[in-house]
C-alpha positions in Angstrom: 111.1 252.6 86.0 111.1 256.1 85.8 112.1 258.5 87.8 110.0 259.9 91.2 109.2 263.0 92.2 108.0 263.9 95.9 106.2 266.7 96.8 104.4 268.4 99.3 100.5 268.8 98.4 97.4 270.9 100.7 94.9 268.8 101.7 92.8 270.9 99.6 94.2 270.6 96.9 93.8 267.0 96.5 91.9 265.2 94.1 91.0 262.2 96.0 90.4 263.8 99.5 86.3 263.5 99.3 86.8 259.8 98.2 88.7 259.1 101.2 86.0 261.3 103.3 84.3 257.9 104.9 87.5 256.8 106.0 88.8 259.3 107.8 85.8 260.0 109.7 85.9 256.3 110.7 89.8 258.0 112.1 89.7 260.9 113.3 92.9 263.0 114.3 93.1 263.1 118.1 93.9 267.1 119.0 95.9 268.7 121.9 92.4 269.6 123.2 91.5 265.7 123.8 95.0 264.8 125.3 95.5 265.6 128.7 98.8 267.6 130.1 100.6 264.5 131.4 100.7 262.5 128.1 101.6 265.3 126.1 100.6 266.2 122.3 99.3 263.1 120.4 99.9 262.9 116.6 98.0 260.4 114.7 100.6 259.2 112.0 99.8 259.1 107.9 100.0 255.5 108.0 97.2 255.1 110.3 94.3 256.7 107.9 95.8 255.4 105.1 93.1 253.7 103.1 93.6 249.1 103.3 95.8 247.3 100.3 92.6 246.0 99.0 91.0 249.6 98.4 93.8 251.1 97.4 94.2 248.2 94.7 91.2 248.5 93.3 91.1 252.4 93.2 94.9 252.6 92.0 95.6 249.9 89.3 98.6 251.9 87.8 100.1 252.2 91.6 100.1 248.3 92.1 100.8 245.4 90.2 98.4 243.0 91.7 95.0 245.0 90.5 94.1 244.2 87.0 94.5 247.4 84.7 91.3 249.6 84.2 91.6 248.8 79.9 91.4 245.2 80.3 88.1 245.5 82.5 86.6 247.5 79.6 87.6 245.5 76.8 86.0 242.3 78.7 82.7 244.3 78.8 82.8 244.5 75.5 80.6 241.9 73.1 82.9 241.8 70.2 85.6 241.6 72.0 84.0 238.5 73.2 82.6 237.4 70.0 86.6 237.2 68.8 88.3 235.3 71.5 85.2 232.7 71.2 86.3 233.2 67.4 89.9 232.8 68.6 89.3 229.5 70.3 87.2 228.0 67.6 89.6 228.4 65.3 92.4 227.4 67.4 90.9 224.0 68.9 88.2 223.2 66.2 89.1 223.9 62.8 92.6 223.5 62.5 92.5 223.3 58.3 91.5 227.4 59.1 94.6 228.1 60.5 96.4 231.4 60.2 99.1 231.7 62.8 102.2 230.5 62.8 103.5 227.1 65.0 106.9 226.3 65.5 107.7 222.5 64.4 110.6 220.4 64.4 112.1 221.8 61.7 110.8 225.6 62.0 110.7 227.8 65.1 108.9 231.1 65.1 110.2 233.6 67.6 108.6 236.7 68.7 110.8 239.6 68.6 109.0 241.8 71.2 109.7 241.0 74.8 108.8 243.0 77.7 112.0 245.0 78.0 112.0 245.9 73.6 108.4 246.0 72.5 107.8 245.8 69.0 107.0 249.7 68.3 104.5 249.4 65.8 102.5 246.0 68.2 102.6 248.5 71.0 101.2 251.3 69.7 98.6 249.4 68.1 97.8 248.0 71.2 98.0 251.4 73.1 95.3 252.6 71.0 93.0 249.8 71.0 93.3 250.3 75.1 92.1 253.9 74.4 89.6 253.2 72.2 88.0 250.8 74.8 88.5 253.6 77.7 86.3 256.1 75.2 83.8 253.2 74.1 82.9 251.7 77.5 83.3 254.9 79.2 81.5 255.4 82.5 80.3 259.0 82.2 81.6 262.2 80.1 83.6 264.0 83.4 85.6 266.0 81.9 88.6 269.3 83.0 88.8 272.6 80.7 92.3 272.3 80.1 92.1 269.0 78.1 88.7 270.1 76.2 89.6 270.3 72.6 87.3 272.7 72.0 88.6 275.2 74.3 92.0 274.9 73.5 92.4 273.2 69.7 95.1 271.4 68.7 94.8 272.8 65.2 93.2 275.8 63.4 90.9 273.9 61.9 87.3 274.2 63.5 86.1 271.8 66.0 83.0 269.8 65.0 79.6 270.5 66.6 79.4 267.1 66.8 82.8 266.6 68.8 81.9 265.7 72.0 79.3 262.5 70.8 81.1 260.9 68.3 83.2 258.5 69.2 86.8 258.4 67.6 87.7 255.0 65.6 90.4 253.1 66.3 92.3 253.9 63.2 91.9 257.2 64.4 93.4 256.9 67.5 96.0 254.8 66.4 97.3 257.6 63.5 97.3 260.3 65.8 99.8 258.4 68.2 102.2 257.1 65.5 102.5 260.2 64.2 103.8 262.0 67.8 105.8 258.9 67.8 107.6 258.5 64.6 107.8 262.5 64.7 109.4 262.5 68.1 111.2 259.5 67.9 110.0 257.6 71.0 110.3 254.2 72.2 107.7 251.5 72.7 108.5 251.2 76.3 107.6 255.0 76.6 103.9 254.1 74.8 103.6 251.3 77.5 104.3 254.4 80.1 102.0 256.6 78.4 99.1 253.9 79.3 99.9 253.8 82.4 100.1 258.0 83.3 96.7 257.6 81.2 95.0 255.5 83.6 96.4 257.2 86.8 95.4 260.8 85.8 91.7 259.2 85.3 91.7 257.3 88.3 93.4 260.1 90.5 91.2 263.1 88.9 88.2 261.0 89.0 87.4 262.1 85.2 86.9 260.1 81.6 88.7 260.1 78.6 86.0 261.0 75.7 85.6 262.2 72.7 86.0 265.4 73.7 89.5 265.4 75.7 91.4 262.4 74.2 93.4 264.0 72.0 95.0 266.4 75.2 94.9 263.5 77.7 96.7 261.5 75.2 99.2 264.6 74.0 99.4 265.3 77.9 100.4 261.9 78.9 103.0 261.5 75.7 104.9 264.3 76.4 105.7 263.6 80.4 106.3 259.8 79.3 109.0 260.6 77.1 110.7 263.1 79.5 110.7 260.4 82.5 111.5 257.8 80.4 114.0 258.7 77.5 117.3 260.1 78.7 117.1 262.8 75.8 113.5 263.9 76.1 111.4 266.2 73.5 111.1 269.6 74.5 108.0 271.1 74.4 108.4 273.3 71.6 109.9 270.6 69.5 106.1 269.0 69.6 105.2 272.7 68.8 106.5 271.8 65.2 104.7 268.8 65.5 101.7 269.8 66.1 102.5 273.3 64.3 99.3 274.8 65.3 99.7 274.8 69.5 101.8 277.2 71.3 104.3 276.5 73.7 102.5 278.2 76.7 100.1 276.0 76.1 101.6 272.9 76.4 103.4 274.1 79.8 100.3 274.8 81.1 98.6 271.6 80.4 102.1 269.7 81.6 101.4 271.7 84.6 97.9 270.4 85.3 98.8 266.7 84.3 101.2 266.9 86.5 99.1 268.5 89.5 96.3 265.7 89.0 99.1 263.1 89.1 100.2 264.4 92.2 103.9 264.6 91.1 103.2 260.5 91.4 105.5 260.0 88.0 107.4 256.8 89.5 106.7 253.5 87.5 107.4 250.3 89.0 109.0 248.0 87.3 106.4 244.9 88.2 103.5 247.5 87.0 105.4 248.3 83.7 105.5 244.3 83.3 102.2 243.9 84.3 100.7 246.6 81.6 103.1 245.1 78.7 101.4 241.6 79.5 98.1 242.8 79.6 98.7 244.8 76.2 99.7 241.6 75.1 96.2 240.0 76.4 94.2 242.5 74.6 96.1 242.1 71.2 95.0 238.6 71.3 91.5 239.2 72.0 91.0 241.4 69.4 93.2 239.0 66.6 96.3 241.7 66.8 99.5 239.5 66.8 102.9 240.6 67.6 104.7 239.7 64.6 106.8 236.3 64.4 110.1 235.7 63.1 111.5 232.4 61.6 114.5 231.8 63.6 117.8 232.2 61.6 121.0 231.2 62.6 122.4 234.5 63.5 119.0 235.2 65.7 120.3 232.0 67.1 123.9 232.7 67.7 122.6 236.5 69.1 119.8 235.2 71.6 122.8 232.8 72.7 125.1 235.6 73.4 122.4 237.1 75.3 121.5 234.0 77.8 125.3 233.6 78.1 125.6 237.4 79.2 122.7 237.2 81.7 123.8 233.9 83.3 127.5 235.6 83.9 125.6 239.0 85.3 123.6 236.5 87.5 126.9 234.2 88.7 128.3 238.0 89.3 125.4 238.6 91.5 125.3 235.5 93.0 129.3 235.9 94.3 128.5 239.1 95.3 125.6 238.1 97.5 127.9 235.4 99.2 131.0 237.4 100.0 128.5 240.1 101.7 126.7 237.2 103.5 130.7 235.4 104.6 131.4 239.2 105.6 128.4 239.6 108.2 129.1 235.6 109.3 132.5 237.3 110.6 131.6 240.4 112.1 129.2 238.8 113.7 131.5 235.8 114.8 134.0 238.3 115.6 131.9 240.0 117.9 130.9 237.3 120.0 134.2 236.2 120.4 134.9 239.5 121.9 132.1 239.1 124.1 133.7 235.7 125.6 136.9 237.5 126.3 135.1 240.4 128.3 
């Protein structure tokens, strides 16, 4: 999902070269000097320091869909966080009079209207937030860049707090801040799922943390490049100008820019890491007693989630003929072939 964007980086200019310092050593490039004159020049291909699948995995969790996301890991950490899903379970399995959520039975089903390719907007966001404010609460260390300190380039006139860089923002906090780019800008849910995931690869890929003192950019940063991959009519940059009335447009290029730079131009989302995010969302809205909404299902829900399983099983016969007529096709060229092999 998404588009991608390749480019040609320096060696030097890349963020996780001194990470991958160990490794390479373990590699080294063989020169012209250490090749003698009859074998000719030796080029050690990319694909040979290239770090294992199990490191990259665990370094890159937004680049693979098997490694478990970085906002999961820290909401586990976390006590209350704990505290509720025991709460959860008690109140599931052991006190059933205490109830609050709602079952399907017989007579009633309750349906979720999000589903992993529409979100429910406001769920998402919610969820989004609560991911961030888990990133700020559990973070590591306070490693921060100038272009995303608050401080040194304010989102509003208004003077920073002494105090900004050690208080922790609330959730609440969080959360207004990003439904009001959203509602603003118009954005989907699907883009807040993407935002997340350019979140965690700028950390992981600039080696920094997302604190007190930089959310609000990081976030801002990671808003605006979602929606241009993701929405076929993006916002421009000066439309979040009248946003955010008090930032200039120079500004936000220039922090664009940098995002970009730290991502290494890596903007491609796959579609098994988008699905893996939205589930994991999904997994933190339930630890922390944050339910997607559920619908009573209505007759004409009914009749329209028919029409949709009907249209999907006729794209997937489609397919299916498809798939067969290319397979008969090869079957006879290669048939074809032989036979014309005989004759010779």
């Amino acid at each position: 999902m998404g588009g991608s964007v390749s480019c040609c980086i320096s060696p030097g200019g890349s963020p996780k070269i001194h990470r991958r310092a160990v490794e390479l050593e373990e590699c080294p490039i063989t020169t012209t000097e250490d090749v003698s004159e009859d074998t000719g020049t030796y080029l050690q291909h990319i694909s040979d320091r290239e770090l294992p699948d199990e490191l990259a995995q665990e370094a890159n969790p937004s680049d693979h869909p098997r490694a478990s996301t970085l906002f999961l890991n820290k909401s586990q950490t976390d006590v209350s966080v704990r505290e509720k899903r025991k709460s959860n379970y008690m109140n599931h399995h052991m006190s059933p009079g205490l109830l609050t959520k709602k079952f399907s039975s017989c007579s009633t089903i309750f349906i979720d209207d999000s589903t992993v390719s529409q979100p429910n907007l406001k769920s998402t966001i919610k969820c989004v937030a609560f991911a961030i404010y888990y990133h700020i609460k559990n973070r590591d260390s306070n490693r921060s860049l100038d272009i995303f300190d608050e401080k040194k380039h304010p989102l509003t006139r208004d003077k920073v707090p002494d105090d900004y860089s050690v208080v922790d923002p609330e959730h609440k906090l969080i959360y207004r801040f990003i439904r009001t780019l959203f509602s603003s800008a118009q954005l989907t849910a699907e883009c807040a799922i993407v935002t997340l995931v350019y979140l965690e690869r700028l950390l992981t890929y600039a080696e920094m943390d997302i604190c007190p003192c930089n959310w609000k950019r990081i976030v801002l940063g990671a808003i605006l490049l979602a929606s241009k991959v993701w929405d076929d009519q993006a916002v421009w940059n000066v439309d979040y100008c009248q946003i955010l009335k008090d930032i200039t447009v120079e500004d936000m290029n220039e922090m664009e820019r940098h995002f970009l730079e730290l991502l290494q131009f890596n903007i491609n989302v796959p579609a098994s890491v988008y699905a893996k995010y939205y589930f994991d969302l999904r997994s933190l809205a339930d630890d922390n007693n944050l339910g997607f909404p559920l619908e009573q299902l209505s007759n004409k829900r009914a009749q329209k989630l028919e029409a949709i399983s009907r249209l999907c099983e006729d794209q997937y016969k489609d397919l299916s003929k498809a798939a067969v007529r290319r397979s008969v096709s090869v079957d006879n060229l290669v048939g074809f072939k032989n036979s014309q092999a005989v004759l010779s």
